[in-house]
C-alpha positions in Angstrom: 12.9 -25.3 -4.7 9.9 -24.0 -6.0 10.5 -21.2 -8.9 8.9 -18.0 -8.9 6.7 -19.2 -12.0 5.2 -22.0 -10.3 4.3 -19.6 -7.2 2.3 -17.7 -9.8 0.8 -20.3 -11.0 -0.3 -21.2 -7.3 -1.7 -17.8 -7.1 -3.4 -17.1 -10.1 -4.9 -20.7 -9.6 -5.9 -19.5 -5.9 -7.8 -16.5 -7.3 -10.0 -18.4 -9.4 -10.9 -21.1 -6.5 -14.2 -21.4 -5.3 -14.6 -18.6 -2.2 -17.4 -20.3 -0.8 -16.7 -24.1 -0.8 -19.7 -26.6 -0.5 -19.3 -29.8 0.6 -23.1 -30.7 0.3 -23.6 -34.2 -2.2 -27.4 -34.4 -3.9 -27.7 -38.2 -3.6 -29.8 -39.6 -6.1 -30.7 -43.3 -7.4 -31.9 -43.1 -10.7 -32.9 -47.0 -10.7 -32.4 -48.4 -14.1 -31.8 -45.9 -17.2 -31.0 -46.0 -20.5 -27.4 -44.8 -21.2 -28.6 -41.9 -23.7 -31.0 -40.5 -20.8 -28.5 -40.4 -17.9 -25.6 -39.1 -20.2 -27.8 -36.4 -20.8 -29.3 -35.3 -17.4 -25.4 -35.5 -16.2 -24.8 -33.4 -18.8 -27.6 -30.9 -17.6 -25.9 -30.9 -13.9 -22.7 -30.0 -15.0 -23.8 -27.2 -17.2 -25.6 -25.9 -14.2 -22.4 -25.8 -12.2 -20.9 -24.7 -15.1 -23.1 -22.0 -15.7 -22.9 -20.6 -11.9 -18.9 -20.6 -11.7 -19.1 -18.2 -14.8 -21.7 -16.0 -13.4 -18.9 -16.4 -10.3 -16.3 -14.3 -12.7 -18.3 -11.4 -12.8 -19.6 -10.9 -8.9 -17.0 -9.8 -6.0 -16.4 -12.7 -3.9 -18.8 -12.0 -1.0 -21.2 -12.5 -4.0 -20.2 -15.8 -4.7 -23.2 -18.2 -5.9 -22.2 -22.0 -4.1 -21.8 -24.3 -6.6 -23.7 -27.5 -5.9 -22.4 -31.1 -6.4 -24.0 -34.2 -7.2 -23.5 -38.0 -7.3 -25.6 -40.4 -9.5 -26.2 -44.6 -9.6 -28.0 -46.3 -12.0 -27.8 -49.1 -13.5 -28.2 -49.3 -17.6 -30.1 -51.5 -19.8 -26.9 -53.4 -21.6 -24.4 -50.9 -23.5 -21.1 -49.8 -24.9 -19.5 -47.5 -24.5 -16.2 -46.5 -26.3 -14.1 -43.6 -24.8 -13.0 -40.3 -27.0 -9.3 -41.9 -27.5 -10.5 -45.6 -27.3 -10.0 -47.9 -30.8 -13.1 -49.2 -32.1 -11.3 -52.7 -32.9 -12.1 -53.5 -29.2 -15.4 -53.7 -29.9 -15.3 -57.3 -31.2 -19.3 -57.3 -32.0 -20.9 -55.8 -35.0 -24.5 -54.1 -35.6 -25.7 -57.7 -35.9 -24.5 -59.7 -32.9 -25.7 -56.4 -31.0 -29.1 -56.6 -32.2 -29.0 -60.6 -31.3 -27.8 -59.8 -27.5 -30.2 -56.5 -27.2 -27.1 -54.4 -27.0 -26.1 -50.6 -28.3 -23.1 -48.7 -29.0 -22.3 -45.5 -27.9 -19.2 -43.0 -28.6 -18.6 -40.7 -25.6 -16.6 -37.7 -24.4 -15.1 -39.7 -21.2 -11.4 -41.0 -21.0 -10.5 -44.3 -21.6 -11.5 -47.0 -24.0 -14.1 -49.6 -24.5 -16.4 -50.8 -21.2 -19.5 -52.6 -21.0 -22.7 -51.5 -18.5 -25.6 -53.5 -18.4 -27.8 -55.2 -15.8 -26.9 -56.1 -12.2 -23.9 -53.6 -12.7 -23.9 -50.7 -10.4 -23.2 -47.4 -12.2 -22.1 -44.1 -9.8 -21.8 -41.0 -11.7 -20.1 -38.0 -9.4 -20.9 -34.6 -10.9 -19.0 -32.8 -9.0 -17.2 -29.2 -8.7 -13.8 -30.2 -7.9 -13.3 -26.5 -6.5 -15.5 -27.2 -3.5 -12.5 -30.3 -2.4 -9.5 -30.1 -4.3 -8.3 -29.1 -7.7 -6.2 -32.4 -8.5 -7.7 -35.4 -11.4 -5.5 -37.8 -10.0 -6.8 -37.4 -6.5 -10.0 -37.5 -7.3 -9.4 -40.7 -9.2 -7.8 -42.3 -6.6 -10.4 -41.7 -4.3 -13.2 -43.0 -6.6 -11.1 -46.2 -6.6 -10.7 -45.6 -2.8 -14.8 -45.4 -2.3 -14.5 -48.9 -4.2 -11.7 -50.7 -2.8 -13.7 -50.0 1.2 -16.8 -51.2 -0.3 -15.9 -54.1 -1.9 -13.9 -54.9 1.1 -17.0 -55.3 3.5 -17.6 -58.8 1.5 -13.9 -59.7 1.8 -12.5 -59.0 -1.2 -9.4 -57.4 -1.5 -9.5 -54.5 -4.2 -6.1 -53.1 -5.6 -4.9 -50.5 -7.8 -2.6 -51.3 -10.9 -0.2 -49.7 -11.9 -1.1 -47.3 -15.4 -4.4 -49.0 -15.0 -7.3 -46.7 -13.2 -10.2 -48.9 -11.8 -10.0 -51.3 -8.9 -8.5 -55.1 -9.9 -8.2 -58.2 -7.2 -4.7 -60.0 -7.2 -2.6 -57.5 -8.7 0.4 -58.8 -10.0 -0.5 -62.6 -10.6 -1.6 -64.3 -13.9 -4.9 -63.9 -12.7 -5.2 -60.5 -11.8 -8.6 -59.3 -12.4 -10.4 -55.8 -12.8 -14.1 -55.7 -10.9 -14.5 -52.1 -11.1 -13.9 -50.3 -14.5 -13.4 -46.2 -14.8 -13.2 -43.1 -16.8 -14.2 -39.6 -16.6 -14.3 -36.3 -18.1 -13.7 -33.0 -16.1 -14.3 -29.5 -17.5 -13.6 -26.1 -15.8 -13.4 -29.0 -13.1 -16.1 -29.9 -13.0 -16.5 -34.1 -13.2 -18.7 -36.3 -15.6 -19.1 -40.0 -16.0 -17.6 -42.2 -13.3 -17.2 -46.0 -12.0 -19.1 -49.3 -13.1 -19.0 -51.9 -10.4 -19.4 -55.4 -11.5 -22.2 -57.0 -8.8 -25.0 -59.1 -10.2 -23.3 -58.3 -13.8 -24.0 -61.4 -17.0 -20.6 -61.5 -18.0 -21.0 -62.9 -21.0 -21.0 -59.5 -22.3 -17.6 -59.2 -22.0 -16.4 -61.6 -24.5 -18.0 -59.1 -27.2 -15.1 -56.4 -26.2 -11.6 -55.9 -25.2 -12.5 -54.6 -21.7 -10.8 -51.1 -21.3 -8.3 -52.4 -24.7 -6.5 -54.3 -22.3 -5.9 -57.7 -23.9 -4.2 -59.6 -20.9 -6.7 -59.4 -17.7 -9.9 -60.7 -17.0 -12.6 -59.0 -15.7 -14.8 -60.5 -12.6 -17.8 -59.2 -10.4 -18.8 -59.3 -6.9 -20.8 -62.2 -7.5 -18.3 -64.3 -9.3 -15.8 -63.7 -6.5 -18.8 -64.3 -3.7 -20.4 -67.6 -5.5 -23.4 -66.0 -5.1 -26.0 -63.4 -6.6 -26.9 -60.2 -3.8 -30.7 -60.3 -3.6 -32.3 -56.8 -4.1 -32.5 -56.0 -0.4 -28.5 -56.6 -0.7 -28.0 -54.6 -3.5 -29.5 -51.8 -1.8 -27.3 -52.6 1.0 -24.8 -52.7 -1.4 -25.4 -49.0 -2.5 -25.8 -48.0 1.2 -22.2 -48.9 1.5 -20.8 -46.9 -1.1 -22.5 -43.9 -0.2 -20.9 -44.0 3.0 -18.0 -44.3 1.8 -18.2 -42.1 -1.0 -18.8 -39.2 2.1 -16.0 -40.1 4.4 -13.5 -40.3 1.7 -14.2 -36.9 0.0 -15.1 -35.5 3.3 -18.6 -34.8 1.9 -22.3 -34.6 3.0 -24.3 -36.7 1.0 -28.2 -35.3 0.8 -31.0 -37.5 -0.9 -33.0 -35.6 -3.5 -36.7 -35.2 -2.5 -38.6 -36.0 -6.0 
């Protein structure tokens, strides 16, 4: 039975919703980008939102501003990246052995620990206001590793979910298990940042320099590992296609390409 308490808490959570949801995804493919670069734009789009719900507080809610949404991919030139509660020991390279593979190292404000982005990996990055779908994290991370498991499933593969462990893995459960899609985000005033790196074309060689996501015990694989086979640029755009349909059916959204 739910206790008074909790009904205000459904209220008072009700009253600072969005009034006028939008539903409307700026698509944009930011081709390759340093990490720096596209941390920082992301940054700029969320303070926008940001920005607007606060102006929201102030205005009657016929007045209501929209608050507009947007979803990223890029792929990076090759980089680290280490979570704000990851351990530095997974990063098994030092300042060195970076220079020698024409790596960098960056500390950011996501979740999760250490993951590698680099060439032939495709990067999406939702920024989105989670007030115009659904006010729930763990939804919304399930349904990024939803958007993944359908699209990785057009070339046969079956993507999985493990337990504990967000991203999407192939043979859950067997000595072999395997992650192909890595995760972690950051969410203020819910509002999303930072997102999913799906292993395609990925060299991944540059793996052996970290302890992917500090988890010791599981390999990590990409699509054309599992395939036999590198996608040509005609199917990696294919490839992009995909998850951008099924980025809009599963949160229900309208995906809009940005006119540069």
């Amino acid at each position: 039975m739910e206790s008074q308490s909790g009904k205000a808490i459904i209220r008072n959570r009700h009253q600072h919703m969005n009034t006028r949801q939008n539903k409307s995804v700026e698509f944009e493919d930011l081709g390759i980008k340093e990490y720096q670069p596209a941390w920082d734009y992301q940054e700029s789009l969320m303070k926008n939102i940001i920005d607007t719900k606060i102006k929201n507080r102030d205005l009657p809610a016929e007045q209501h501003m929209i608050t507009p949404n947007h979803f990223l991919l890029v792929e990076h030139p090759h980089v680290y990246t280490l979570g704000k509660s990851g351990h530095e020991e997974n990063m098994l390279a030092g300042i060195d052995k970076l220079k020698e593979i024409d790596a960098t190292f960056v500390k950011v404000n996501r979740g999760g620990d250490i993951t590698y982005h680099g060439y032939g990996q495709v990067v999406g990055y939702p920024v989105l206001d989670l007030e115009n779908f659904f006010t729930d994290i763990h939804k919304y991370m399930r349904n990024l590793e939803e958007v993944i498991i359908r699209t990785i499933g057009e070339y046969g593969l079956k993507g999985e979910r493990s337990e504990g462990e967000t991203g999407v893995w192939l043979d859950v459960g067997k000595p072999y298990a395997r992650k192909i899609c890595a995760m972690g985000v950051k969410a203020s005033r819910w509002v999303t940042l930072h997102g999913f790196a799906l292993n395609v074309n990925t060299d991944m060689r540059y793996f052996e320099y970290i302890i992917p996501c500090g988890i010791k015990d599981k390999q990590v694989t990409s699509l054309k590992r599992e395939l036999e086979r590198e996608l040509s640029p005609e199917e990696m755009e294919d490839l992009k296609a995909k998850i951008r349909k099924h980025f809009a059916d599963v949160f229900e959204a309208e995906l809009v390409t940005k006119v540069v």
